[in-house]
C-alpha positions, 0 to 999 in steps of 0.5 A, spaced: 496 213 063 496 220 062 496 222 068 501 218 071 506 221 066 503 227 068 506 226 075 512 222 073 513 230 069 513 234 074 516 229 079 522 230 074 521 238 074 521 239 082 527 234 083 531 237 079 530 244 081 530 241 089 538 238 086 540 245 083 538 249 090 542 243 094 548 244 090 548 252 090 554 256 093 550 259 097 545 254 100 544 256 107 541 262 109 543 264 116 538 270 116 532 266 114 534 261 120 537 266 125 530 269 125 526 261 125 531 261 130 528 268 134 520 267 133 522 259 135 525 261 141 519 267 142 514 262 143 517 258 148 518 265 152 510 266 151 509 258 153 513 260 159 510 265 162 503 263 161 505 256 164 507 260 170 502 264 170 497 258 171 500 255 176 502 262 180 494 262 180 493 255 182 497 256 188 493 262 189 486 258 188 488 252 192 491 251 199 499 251 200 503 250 204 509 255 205 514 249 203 511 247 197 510 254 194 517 255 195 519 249 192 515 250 186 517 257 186 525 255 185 522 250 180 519 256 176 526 260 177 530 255 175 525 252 169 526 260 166 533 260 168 534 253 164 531 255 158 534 263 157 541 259 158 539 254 153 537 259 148 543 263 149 546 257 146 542 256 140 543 262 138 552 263 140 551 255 136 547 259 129 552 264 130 559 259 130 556 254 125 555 261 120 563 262 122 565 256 120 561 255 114 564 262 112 571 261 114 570 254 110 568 257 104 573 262 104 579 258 105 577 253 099 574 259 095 567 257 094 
């Protein structure tokens, strides 16, 4: 019995300091989120280039036509072109969600 109301305790204490940070004026820390942002989008580069490079030394261990090696060379182009397109546009959607976010607390004075 008394460890259930240990738990119902603390279970109080964490939902109500969960609430006070809820309702904060300033809840959303853009830096902390620009820099998931940077370090989440760091790895998929890494993942990226090391996906190429496996698959630049499978063309070179395996026999492939000339056709074949171009086709899958324009996809690796066009797969890095992708993903430097699509976080360009995570970052510029960061960057907006903050100016709105801003703009929204200082015409009603928060």
């Amino acid at each position: 019995m008394r460890k259930h109301l240990i738990w119902v305790v603390v279970a109080i204490c964490l939902g109500a300091g969960l609430a006070l940070t809820a309702f904060a004026d300033e809840a959303v820390d853009w830096r902390t989120q620009e820099r998931q942002l940077k370090q989440s989008q760091r790895t998929e580069r890494v993942a990226m280039k090391f996906k190429e490079h496996q698959i630049r030394q499978s063309l070179k261990a395996n026999p492939v036509s000339g056709a074949d090696r171009a086709e899958i060379i324009h996809k690796m182009q066009r797969d890095h072109r992708d993903l430097i397109m699509k976080q360009k546009d995570a970052m510029q959607k960061l960057k907006d969600q903050e100016k709105a976010y801003r703009e929204y607390q200082r015409t009603n004075g928060g």
